[in-house]
C-alpha positions as a LaTeX table, in Angstrom:
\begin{tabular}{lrrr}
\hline
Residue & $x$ (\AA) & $y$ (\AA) & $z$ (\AA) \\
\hline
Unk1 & $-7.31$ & 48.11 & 167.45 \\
Unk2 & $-9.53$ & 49.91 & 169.63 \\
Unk3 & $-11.35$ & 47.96 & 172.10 \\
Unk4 & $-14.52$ & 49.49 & 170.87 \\
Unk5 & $-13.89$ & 48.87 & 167.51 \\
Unk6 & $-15.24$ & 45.72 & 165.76 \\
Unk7 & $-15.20$ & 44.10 & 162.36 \\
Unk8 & $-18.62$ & 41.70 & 163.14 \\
Unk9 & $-21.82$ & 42.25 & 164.32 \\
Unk10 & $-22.75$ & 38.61 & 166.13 \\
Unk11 & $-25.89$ & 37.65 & 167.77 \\
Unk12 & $-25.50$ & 36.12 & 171.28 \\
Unk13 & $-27.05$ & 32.68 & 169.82 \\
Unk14 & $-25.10$ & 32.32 & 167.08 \\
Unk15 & $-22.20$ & 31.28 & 169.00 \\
Unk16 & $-24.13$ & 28.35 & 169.50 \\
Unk17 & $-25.09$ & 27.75 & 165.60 \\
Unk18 & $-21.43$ & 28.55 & 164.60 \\
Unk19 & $-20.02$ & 26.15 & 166.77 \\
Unk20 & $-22.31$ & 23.39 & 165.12 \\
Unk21 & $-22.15$ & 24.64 & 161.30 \\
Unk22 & $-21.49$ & 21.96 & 158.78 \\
Unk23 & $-23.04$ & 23.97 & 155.46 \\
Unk24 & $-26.92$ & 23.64 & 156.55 \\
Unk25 & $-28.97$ & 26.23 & 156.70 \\
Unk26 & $-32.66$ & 28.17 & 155.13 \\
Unk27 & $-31.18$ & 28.23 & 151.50 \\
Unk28 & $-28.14$ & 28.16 & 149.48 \\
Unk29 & $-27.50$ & 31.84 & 149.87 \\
Unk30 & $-27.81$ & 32.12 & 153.80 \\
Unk31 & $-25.77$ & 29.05 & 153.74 \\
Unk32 & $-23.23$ & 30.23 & 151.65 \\
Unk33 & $-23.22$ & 33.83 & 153.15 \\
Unk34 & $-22.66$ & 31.69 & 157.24 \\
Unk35 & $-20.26$ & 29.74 & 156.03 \\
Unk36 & $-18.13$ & 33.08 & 154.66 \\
Unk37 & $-18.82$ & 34.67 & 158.01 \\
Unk38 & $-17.75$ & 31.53 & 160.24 \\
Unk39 & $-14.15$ & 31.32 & 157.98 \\
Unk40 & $-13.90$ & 34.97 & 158.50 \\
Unk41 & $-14.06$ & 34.27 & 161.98 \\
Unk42 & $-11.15$ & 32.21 & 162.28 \\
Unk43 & $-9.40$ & 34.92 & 161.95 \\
Unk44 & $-10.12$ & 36.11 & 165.39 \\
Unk45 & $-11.74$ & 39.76 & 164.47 \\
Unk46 & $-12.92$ & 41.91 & 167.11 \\
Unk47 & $-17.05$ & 41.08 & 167.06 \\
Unk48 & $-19.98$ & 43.25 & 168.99 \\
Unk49 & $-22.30$ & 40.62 & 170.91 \\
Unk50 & $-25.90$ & 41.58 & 169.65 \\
Unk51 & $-29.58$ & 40.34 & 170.96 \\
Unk52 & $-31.02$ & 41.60 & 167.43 \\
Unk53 & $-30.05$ & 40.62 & 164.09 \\
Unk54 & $-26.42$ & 40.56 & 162.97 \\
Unk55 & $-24.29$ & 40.24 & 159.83 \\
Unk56 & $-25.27$ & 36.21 & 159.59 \\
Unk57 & $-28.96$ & 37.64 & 159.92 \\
Unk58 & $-29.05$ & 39.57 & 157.02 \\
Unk59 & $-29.07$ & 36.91 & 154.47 \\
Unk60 & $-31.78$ & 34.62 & 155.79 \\
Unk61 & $-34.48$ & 34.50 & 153.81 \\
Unk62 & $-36.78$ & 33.80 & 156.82 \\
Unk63 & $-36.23$ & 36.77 & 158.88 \\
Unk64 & $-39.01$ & 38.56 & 158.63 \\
Unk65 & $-41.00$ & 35.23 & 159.27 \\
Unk66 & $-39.85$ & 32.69 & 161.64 \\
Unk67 & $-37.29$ & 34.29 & 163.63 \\
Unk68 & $-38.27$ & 38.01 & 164.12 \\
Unk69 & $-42.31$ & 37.03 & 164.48 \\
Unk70 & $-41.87$ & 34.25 & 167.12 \\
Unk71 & $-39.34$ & 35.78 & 169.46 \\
Unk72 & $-37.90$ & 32.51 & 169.59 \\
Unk73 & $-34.22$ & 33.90 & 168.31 \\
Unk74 & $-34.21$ & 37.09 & 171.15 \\
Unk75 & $-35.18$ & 34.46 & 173.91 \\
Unk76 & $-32.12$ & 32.71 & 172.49 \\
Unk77 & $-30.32$ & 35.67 & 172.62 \\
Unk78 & $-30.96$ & 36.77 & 176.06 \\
Unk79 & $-29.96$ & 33.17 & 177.78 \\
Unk80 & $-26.80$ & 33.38 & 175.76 \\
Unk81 & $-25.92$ & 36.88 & 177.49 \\
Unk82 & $-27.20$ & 35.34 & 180.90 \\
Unk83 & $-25.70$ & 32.37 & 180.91 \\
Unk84 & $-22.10$ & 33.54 & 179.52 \\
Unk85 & $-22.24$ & 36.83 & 181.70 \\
Unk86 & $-21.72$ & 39.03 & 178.31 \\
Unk87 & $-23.59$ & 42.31 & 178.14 \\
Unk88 & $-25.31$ & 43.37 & 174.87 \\
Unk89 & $-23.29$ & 45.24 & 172.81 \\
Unk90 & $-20.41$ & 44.15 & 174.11 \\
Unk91 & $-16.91$ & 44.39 & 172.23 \\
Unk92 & $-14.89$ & 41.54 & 172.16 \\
Unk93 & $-12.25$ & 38.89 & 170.49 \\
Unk94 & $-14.16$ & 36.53 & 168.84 \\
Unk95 & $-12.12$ & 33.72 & 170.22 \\
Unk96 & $-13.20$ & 34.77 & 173.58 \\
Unk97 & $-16.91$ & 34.87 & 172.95 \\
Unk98 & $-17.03$ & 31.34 & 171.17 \\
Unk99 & $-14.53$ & 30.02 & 174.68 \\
Unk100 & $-17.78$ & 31.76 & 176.99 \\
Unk101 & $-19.85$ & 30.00 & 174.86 \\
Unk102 & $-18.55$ & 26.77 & 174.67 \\
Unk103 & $-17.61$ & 26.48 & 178.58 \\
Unk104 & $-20.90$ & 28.14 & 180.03 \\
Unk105 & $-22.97$ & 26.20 & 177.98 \\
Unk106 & $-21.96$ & 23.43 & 175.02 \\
Unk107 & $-19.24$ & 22.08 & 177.44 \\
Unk108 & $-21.92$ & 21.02 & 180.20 \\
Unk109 & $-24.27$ & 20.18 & 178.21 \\
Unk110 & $-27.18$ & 22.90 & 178.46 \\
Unk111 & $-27.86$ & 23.90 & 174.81 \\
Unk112 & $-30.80$ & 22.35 & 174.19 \\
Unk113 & $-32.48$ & 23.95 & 177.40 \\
Unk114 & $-31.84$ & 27.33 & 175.96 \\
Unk115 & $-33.00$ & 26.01 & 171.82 \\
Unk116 & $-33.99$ & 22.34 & 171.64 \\
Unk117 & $-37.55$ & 24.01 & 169.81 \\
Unk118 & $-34.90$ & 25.55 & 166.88 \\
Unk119 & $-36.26$ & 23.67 & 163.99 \\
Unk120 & $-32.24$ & 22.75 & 163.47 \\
Unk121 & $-31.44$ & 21.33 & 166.61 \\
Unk122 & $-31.04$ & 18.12 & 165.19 \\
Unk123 & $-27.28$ & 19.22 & 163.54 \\
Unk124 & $-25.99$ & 20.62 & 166.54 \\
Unk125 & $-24.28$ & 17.68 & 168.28 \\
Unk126 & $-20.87$ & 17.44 & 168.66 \\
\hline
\end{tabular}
């Protein structure tokens, strides 16, 4: 497969939520519809690293209301990128981006400085 080529569309911050998912989420459809997307991801498919809304994005039924409005999600977003030295749009494995993930931030501890206001930060504990 090309390097360019890509199978997901994943926002930076969801490497974060993924890594916590146990089957919570808005409603039963989003919830359903992540939990698809994070099996599908197991399988190691080629993802583009996004700071706008992705393929979990597009069944929440709050997007046009919590997460788009506040800007909290694209502040998310862009300390993701910082922090685990990924540039938007950027084509990758996504074994790799969930490894940048976990050992720029979940590994020492930093998540919550980056989205301890998400109203689900109380799941995402190892």
């Amino acid at each position: 497969m090309d390097k360019q080529e890509y199978q997901y569309r994943i926002r930076a911050h969801h490497g974060m939520c993924l890594a916590f998912f146990k089957g919570n989420g808005y409603s039963s459809g989003f919830t359903k519809h992540m939990g698809n997307v994070k099996y599908a991801l197991e399988e190691n498919p080629m993802i583009k690293v996004l700071a706008d809304e992705d393929d979990i994005c597009k069944e929440c039924p709050n997007k046009d209301m919590s997460c788009v409005a506040d800007g909290k999600a694209a502040a998310y977003d862009r300390e993701v990128l910082l922090r685990c030295h990924i540039q938007p749009g950027e084509v990758m494995p996504y074994s790799e981006f969930a490894k940048k993930v976990y050992d720029c931030i979940l590994s020492i501890g930093t998540r919550e400085e980056i989205c301890g206001n998400c109203r689900w930060n109380e799941l995402c504990h190892f």
